[in-house]
C-alpha positions in Angstrom: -34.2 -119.0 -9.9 -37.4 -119.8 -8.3 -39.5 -116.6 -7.8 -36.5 -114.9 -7.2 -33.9 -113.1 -9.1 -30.1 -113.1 -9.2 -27.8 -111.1 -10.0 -24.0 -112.2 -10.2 -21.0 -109.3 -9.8 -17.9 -110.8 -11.4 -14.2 -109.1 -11.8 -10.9 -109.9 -10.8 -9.7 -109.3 -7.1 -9.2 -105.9 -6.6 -12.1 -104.6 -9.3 -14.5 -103.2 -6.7 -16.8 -106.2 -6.6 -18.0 -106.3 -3.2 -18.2 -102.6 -2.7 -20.5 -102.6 -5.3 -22.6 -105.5 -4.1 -22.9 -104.4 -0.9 -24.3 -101.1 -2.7 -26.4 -102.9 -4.9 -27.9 -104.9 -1.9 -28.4 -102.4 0.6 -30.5 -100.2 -2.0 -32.6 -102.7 -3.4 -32.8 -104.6 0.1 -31.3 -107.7 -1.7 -29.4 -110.6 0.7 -26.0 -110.6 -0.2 -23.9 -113.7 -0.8 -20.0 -113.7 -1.2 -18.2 -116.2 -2.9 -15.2 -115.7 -0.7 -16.8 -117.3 1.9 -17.1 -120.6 -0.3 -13.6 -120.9 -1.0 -11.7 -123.8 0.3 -8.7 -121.3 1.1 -6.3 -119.9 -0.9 -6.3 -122.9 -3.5 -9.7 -123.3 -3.6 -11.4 -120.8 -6.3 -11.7 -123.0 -9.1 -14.3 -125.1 -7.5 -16.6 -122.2 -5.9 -18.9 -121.4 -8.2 -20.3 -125.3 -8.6 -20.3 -125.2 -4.7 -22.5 -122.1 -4.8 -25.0 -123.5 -7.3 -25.0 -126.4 -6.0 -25.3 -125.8 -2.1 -27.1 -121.9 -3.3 -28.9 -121.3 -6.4 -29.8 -125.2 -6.7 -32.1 -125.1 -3.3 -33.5 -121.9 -3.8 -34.5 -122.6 -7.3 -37.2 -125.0 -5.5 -38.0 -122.9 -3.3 -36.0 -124.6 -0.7 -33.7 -122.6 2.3 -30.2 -123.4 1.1 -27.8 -124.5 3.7 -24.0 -124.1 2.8 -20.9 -124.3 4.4 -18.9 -121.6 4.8 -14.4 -121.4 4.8 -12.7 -119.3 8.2 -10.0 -118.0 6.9 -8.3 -117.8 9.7 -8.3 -121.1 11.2 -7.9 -121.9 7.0 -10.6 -124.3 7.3 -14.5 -125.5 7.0 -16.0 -124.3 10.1 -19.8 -123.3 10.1 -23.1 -123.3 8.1 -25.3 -120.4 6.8 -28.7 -121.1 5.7 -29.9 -118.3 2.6 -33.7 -118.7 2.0 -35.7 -117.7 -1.2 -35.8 -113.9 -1.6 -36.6 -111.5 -4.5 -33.2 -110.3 -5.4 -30.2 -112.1 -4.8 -26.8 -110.9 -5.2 -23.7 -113.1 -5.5 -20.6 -111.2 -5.8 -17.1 -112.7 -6.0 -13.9 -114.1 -8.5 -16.4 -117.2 -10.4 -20.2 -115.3 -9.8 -20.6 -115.3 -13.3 -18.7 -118.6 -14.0 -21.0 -121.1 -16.3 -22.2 -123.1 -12.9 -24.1 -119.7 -12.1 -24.2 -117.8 -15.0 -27.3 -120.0 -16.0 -29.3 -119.0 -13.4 -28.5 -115.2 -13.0 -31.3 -113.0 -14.1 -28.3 -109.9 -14.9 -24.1 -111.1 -15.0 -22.0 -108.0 -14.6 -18.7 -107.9 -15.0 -16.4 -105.2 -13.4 -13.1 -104.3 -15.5 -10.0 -102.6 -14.0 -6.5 -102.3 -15.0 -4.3 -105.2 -12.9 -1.9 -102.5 -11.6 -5.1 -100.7 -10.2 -6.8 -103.8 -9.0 -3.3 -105.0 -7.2 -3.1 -101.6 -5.3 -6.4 -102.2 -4.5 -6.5 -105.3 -3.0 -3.4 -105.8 -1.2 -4.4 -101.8 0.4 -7.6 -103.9 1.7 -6.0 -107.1 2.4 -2.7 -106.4 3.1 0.3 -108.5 3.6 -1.2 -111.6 3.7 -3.0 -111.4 0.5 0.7 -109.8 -0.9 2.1 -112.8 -0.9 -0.6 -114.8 -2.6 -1.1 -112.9 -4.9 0.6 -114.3 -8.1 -1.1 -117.7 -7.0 -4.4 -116.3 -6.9 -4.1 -114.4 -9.9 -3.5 -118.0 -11.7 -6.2 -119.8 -10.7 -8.0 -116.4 -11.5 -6.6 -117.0 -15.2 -7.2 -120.5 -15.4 -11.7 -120.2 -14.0 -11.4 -117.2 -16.5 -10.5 -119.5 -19.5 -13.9 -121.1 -19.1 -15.6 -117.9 -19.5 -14.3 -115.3 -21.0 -15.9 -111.8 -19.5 -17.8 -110.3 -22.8 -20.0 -113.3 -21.8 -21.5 -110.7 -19.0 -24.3 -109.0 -19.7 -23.1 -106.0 -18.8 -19.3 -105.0 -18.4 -18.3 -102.0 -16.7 -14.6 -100.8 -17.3 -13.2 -98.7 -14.3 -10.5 -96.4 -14.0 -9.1 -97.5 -11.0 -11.2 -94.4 -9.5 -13.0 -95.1 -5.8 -16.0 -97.0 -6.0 -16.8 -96.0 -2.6 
């Protein structure tokens, strides 16, 4: 990816993704990219990852400063533009970081593994009701991205417990 690196933290909702990221990030000063902010809304996952390489990894393999758009959730809608320039360490963490439109271009994939009964709890303690009652939907199109790429493809996987990452 340019002179950069990337690294890509994939898992299910619920896995501990993003608390590790933002771990990850802050100790290696890495910028920190979330794929939730690139899906279109609740039925937009499948399509995040080639958005992210595209608008993302794509620039900033020249060299460029990506500019991408970025989803408010609560106005469930496009509505604003972040710009990302080149750095030494990337991290993109979300459902699709490791899907085959990124994969290619991250330096280290990792995977995180957690029981769906932990995960669930997990999630829906962060997100609440709202994600409650999406969540069978979202767990679908999780299924159906995951078809395209199984996770032993990850370079590393790291099975959980359902312990706190925190």
């Amino acid at each position: 990816m340019g002179d950069g690196r990337l690294l890509c933290i994939d898992g299910r909702s619920g896995s501990g993704k993003s608390t590790l990221a933002r771990q990850v990030a802050d100790a290696a000063g890495a910028d920190l990219v979330e794929l939730e902010s690139l899906y279109a809304g609740w039925g937009g996952l499948l399509d995040a990852p080639g958005r992210a390489a595209a608008q993302i990894v794509g620039p900033l393999a020249e060299g460029r400063v990506a500019r991408y758009r970025t989803w408010d959730w609560h106005a469930d809608a496009w509505n604003g533009v972040r710009e990302q320039a080149p750095v030494p360490l990337l991290v993109i963490e979300g459902v699709g970081a490791a899907a085959p439109p990124l994969a290619g271009w991250a330096s280290l994939t990792l995977w995180l593994d957690l029981p769906a009964d932990a995960r669930k709890e997990r999630a829906l303690a962060r997100d609440g009701a709202t994600f409650a009652a999406r969540w069978d939907d979202w767990a679908a199109q999780e299924q159906e991205l995951l078809a395209g790429y199984p996770q032993p493809r990850a370079d590393v996987v790291v099975t959980l417990d359902g312990a706190d990452l925190s």
